[in-house]
LUMVEX-637930 format. One record per residue (C-alpha): residue in three letters; z, y, x. Coordinates in nm, 4 decimals. Example, Ala and Ser with C-alpha at 12.3 -4.5 7.8 and 13.67 -1.06 7.14 Angstrom:
2
 rest       c3       c2       c1
  ALA   0.7800  -0.4500   1.2300
  SER   0.7140  -0.1060   1.3670
END
This chain:
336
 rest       c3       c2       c1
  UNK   0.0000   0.0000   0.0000
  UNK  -0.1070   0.3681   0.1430
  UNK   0.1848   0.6280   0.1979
  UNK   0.1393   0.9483   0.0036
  UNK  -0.0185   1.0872   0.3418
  UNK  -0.2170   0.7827   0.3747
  UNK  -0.3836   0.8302   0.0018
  UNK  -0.3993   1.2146   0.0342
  UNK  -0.6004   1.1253   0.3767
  UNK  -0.8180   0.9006   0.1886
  UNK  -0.9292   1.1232  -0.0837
  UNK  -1.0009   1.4126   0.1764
  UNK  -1.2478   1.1914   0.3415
  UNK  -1.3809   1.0744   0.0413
  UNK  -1.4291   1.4309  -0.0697
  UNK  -1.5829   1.5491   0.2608
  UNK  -1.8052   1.2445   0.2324
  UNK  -1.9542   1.3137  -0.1011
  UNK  -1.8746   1.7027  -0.1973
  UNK  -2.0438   1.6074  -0.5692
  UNK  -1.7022   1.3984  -0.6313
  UNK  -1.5472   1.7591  -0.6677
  UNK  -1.7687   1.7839  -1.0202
  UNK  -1.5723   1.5170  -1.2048
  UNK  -1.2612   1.5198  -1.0280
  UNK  -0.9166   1.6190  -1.2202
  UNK  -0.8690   1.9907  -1.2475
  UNK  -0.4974   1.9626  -1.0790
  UNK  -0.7694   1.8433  -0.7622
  UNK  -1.0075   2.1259  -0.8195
  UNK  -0.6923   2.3994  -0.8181
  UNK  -0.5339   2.2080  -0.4986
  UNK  -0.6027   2.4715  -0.2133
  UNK  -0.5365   2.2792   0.0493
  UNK  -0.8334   1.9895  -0.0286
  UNK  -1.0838   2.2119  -0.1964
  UNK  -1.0594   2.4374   0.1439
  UNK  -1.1570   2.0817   0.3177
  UNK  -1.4425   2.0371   0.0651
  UNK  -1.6004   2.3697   0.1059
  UNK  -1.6282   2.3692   0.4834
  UNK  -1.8361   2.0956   0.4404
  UNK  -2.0518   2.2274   0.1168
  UNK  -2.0481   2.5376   0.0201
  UNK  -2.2012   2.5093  -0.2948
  UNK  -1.9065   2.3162  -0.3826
  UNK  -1.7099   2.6256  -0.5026
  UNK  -1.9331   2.6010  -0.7938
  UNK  -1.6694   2.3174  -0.9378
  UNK  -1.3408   2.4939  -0.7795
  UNK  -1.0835   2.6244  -0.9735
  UNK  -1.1473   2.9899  -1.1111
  UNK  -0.7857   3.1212  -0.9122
  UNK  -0.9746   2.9179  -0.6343
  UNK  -1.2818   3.1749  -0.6432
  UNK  -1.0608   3.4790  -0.5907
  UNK  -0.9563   3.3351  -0.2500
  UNK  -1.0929   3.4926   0.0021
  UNK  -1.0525   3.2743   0.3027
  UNK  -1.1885   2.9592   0.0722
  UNK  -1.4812   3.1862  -0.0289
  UNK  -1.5598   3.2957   0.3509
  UNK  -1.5555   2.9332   0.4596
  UNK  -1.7956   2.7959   0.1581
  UNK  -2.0316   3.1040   0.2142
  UNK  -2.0492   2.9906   0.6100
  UNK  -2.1677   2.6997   0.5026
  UNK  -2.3992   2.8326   0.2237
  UNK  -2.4702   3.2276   0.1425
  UNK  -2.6026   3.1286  -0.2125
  UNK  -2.2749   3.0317  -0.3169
  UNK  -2.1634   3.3939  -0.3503
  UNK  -2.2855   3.3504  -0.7480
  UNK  -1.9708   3.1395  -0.7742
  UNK  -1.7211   3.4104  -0.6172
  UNK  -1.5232   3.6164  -0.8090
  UNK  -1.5948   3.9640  -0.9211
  UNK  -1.4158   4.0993  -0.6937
  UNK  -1.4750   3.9039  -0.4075
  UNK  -1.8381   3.9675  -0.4793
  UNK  -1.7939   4.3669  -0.4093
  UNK  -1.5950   4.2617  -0.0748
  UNK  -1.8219   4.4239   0.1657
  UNK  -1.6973   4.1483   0.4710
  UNK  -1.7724   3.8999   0.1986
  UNK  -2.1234   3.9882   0.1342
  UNK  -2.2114   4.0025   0.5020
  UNK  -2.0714   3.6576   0.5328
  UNK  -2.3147   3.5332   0.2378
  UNK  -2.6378   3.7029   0.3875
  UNK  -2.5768   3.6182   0.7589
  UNK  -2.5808   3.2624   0.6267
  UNK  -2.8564   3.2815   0.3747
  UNK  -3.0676   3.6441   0.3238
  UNK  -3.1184   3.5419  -0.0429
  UNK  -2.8313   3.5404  -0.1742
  UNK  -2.8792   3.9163  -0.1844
  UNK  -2.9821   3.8371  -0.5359
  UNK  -2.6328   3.7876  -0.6709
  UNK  -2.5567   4.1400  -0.4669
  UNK  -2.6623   4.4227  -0.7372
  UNK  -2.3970   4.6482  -0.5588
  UNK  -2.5603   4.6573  -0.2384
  UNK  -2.9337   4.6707  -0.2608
  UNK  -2.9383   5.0021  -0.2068
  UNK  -2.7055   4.9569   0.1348
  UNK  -2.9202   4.9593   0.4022
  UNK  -2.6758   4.7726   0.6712
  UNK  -2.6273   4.4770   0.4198
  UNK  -2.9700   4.4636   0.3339
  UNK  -3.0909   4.4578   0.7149
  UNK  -2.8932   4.1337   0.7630
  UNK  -3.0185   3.9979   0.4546
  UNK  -3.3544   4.0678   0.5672
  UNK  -3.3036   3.9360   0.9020
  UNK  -3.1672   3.6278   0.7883
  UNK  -3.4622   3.6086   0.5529
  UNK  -3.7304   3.8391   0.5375
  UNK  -3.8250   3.7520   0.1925
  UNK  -3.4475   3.8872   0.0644
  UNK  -3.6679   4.2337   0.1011
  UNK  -3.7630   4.1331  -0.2579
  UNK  -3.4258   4.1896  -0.4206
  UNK  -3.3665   4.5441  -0.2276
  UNK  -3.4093   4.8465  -0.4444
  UNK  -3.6988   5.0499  -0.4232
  UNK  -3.6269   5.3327  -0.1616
  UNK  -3.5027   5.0146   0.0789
  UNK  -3.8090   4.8148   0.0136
  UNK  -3.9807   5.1530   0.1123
  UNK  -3.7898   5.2060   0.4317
  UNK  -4.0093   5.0923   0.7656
  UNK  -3.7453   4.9939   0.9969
  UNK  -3.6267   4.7606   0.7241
  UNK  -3.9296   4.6323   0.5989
  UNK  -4.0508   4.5870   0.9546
  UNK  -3.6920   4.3431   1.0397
  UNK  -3.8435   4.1783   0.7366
  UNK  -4.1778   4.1208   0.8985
  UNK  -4.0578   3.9902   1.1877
  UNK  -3.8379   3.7052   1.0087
  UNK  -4.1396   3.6669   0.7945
  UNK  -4.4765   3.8070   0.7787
  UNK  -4.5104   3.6985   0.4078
  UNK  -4.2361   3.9953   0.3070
  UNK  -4.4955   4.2171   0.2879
  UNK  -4.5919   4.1377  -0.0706
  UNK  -4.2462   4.3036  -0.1456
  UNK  -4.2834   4.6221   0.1133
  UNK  -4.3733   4.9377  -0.0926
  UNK  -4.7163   5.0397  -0.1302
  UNK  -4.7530   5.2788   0.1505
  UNK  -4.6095   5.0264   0.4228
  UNK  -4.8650   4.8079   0.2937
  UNK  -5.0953   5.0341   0.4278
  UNK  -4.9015   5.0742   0.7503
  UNK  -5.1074   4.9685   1.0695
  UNK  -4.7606   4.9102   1.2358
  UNK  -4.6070   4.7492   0.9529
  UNK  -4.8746   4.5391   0.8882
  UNK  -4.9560   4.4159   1.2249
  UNK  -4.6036   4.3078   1.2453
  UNK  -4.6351   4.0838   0.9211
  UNK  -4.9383   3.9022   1.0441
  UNK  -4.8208   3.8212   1.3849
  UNK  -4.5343   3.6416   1.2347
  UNK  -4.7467   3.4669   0.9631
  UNK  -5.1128   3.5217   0.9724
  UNK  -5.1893   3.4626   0.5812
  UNK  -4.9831   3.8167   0.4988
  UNK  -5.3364   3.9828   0.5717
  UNK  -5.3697   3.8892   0.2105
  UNK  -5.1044   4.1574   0.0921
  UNK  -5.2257   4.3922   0.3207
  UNK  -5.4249   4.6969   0.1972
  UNK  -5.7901   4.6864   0.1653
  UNK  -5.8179   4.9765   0.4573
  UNK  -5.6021   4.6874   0.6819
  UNK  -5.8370   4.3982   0.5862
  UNK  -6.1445   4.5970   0.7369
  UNK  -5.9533   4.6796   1.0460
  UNK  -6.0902   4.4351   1.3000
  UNK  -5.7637   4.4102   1.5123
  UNK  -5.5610   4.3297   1.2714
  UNK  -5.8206   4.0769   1.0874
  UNK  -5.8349   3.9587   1.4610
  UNK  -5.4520   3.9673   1.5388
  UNK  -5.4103   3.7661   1.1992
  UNK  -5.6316   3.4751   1.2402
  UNK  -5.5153   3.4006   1.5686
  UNK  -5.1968   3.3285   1.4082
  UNK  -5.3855   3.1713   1.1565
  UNK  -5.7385   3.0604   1.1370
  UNK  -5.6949   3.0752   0.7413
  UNK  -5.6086   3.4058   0.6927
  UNK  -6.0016   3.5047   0.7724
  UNK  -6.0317   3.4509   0.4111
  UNK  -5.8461   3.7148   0.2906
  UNK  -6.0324   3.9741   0.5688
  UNK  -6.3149   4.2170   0.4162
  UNK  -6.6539   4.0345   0.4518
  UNK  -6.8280   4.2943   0.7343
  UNK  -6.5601   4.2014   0.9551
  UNK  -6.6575   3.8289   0.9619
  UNK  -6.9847   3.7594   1.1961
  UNK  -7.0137   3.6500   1.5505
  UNK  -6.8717   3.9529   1.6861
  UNK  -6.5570   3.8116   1.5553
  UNK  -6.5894   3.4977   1.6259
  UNK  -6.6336   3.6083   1.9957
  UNK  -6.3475   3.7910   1.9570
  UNK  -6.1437   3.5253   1.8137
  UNK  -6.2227   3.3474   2.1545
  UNK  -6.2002   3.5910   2.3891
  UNK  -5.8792   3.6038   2.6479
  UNK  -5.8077   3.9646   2.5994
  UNK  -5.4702   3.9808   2.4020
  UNK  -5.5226   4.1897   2.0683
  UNK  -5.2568   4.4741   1.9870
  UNK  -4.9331   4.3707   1.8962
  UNK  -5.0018   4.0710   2.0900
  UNK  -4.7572   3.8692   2.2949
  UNK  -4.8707   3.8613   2.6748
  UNK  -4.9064   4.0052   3.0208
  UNK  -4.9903   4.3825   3.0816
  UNK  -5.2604   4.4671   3.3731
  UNK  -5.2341   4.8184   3.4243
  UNK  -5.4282   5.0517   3.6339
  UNK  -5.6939   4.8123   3.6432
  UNK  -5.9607   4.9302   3.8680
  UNK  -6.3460   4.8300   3.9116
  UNK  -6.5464   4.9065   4.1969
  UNK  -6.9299   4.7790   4.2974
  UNK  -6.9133   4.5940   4.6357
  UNK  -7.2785   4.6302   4.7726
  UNK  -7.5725   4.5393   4.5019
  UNK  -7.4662   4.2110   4.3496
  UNK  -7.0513   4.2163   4.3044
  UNK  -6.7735   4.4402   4.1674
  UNK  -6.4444   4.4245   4.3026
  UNK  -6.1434   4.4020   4.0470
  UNK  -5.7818   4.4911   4.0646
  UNK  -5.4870   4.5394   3.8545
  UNK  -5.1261   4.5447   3.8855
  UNK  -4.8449   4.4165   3.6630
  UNK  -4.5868   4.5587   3.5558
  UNK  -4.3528   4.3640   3.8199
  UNK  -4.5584   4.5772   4.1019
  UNK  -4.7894   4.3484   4.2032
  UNK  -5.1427   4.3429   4.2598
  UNK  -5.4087   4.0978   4.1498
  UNK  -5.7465   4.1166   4.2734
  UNK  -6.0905   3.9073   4.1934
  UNK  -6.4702   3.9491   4.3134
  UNK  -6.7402   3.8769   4.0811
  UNK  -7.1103   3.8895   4.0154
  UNK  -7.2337   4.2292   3.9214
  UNK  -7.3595   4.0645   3.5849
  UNK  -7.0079   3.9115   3.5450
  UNK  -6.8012   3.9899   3.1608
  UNK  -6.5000   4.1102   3.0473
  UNK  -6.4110   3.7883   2.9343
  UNK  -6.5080   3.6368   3.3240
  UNK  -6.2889   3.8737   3.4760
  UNK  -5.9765   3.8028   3.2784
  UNK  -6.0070   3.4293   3.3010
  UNK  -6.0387   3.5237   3.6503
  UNK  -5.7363   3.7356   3.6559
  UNK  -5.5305   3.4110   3.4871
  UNK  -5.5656   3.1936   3.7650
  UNK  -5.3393   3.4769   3.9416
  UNK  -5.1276   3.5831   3.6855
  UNK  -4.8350   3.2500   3.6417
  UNK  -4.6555   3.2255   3.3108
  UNK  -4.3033   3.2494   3.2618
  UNK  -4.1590   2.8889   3.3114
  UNK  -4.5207   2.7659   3.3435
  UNK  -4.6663   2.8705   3.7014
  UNK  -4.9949   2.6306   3.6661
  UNK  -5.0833   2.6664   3.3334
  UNK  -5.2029   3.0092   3.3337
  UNK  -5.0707   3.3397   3.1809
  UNK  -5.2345   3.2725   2.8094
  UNK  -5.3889   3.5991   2.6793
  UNK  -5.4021   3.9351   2.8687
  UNK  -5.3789   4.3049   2.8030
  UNK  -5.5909   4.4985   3.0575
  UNK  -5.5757   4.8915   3.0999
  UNK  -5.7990   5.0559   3.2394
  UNK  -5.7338   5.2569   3.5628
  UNK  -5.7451   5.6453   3.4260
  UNK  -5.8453   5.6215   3.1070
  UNK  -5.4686   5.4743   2.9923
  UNK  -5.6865   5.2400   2.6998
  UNK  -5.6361   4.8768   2.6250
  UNK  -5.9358   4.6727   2.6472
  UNK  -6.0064   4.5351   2.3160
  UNK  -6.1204   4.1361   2.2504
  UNK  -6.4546   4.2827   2.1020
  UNK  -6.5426   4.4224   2.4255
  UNK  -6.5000   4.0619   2.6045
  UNK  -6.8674   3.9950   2.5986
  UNK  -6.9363   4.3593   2.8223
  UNK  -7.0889   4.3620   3.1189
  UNK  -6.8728   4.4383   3.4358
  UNK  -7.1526   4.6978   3.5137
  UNK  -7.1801   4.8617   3.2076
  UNK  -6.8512   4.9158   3.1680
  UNK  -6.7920   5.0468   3.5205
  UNK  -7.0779   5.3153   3.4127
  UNK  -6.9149   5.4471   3.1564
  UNK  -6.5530   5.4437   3.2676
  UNK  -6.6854   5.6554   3.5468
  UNK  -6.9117   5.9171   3.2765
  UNK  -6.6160   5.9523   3.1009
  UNK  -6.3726   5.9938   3.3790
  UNK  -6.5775   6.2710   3.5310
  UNK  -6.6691   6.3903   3.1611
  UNK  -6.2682   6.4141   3.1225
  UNK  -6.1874   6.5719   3.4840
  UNK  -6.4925   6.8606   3.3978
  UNK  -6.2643   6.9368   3.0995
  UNK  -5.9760   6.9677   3.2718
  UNK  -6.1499   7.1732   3.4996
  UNK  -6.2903   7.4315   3.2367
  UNK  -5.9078   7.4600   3.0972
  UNK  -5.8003   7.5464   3.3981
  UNK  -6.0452   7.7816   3.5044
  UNK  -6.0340   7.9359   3.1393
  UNK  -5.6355   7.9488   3.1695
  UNK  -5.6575   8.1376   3.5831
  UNK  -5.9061   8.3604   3.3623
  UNK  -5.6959   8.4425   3.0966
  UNK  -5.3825   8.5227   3.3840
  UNK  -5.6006   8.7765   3.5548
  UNK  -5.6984   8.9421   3.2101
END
């Protein structure tokens, strides 16, 4: 025969085994502090079944919503206004912001909702769901909050790019002006080839699908940054190319004259290691080029070395004959 410590023993462990038990079990079990504080820590939705009194307990509650944010429904009134009580619930699960009509309109509790789950965005109020550092923490949790982001941030480049690097199929809730942009099409269905379908039809062709392929990281893009990259035509049949990353160092290739974009970064990857990964190559790249501070875009991977050198040069000297008028202009102006 089990002592009274033996039982009690016994029916914890058979209650932290099977947490449903608690729904037909005697209401002098369901008001017993002690074992339902045992139950919850294993299931929080278990305070569904616990006594009422239970529900106004605030270190039981706090140790069922650990375990499970949506059980904040079953807290008590005021429990449910308990500001450390409600960041409890949404650090564990965003959506129980739902059962939170107090604080939709707080924009700490709703950032850890939405951080926790970026589709809680859906149950902030209006001005929050408006809000772009918000709806951007939603983004990045996931991309597919932006169905619930106001209008305008629907429209927001930043915004938007942010949604469909996280999930690529967001393009779809994107506005129409987004869904013609080609970098974001571009940044989107290299997430996910799928979301092509929901990009405006000029934007598909074989541009794109050059694009898609290139090794030139589009904006918002995860990857190494060649700055200050620098071209230079080494006699009549080779240009000399060199960058430097942002660590300090330099990175340097020779190619044919007739050589692309696209030839010259997967040349620069064989010198550029990836973190944790020295001999599998950097993945995409950003390149900059030297004096013109602009980002090389993947639908200019198919240029010619050569071309591009020619025109990086018109409109450097183009730029430097500006700055040469201002100044005269401004030495003009002095003597005046």
């Amino acid at each position: 025969m089990l002592s009274d410590g033996e039982a009690r023993a016994d029916l914890v462990d058979r209650f932290r085994r099977n947490p449903g038990l608690i729904a037909v079990a005697e209401p002098t079990l369901r008001s017993d502090r002690a074992l339902m504080l045992e139950v919850v820590k294993v299931s929080g939705h278990a305070l569904r079944f616990v006594d009422d009194g239970l529900c106004d307990d605030k270190v039981l509650v706090l140790e069922a919503l650990k375990r499970d944010g949506t059980a904040l429904i079953y807290a008590s009134p005021r429990l449910r206004g308990d500001r450390e009580v409600v960041q409890t619930a949404l650090r564990s699960r965003g959506s129980a912001l739902k059962s939170c009509r107090l604080f939709r309109n707080d924009r700490e509790i709703v950032l850890t909702a939405v951080r926790s789950d970026g589709l809680a965005l859906q149950f902030a109020s209006g001005a929050l769901r408006g809000d772009e550092e918000v709806a951007t923490a939603a983004m990045k949790e996931n991309g597919l909050a932006l169905q619930y982001a106001s209008t305008p941030l629907r429209g927001n480049r930043n915004v938007v790019l942010e949604a469909v690097a996280s999930n690529g199929n967001a393009l779809q809730h994107a506005m129409r002006s987004l869904q013609e942009d080609r970098e974001v099409v571009l940044r989107a269905v290299r997430r996910d080839g799928y979301a092509l379908n929901f990009a405006a039809p000029d934007v598909r062709g074989p541009n794109f699908d050059m694009a898609r392929a290139s090794m030139l990281a589009s904006e918002g893009e995860p990857g190494p940054v060649l700055l200050g990259t620098h071209l230079k035509q080494e006699g009549s049949d080779s240009i000399s190319c060199t960058a430097n990353l942002m660590s300090g160092s330099e990175v340097t290739c020779i190619l044919p004259i007739e050589a692309t974009v696209d030839e010259m970064v997967r040349a620069f990857q064989a010198s550029v290691p990836r973190a944790g990964h020295k001999s599998k190559g950097p993945g995409r790249l950003h390149v900059v080029l030297d004096g013109e501070n602009r980002r090389l875009s993947p639908f200019e991977g198919q240029r010619r070395l050569d071309e591009l050198l020619q025109s990086s040069s018109s409109e450097l000297k183009e730029k430097k004959g500006e700055d040469g008028e201002g100044r005269k202009k401004e030495e003009e102006e002095k003597e005046e």
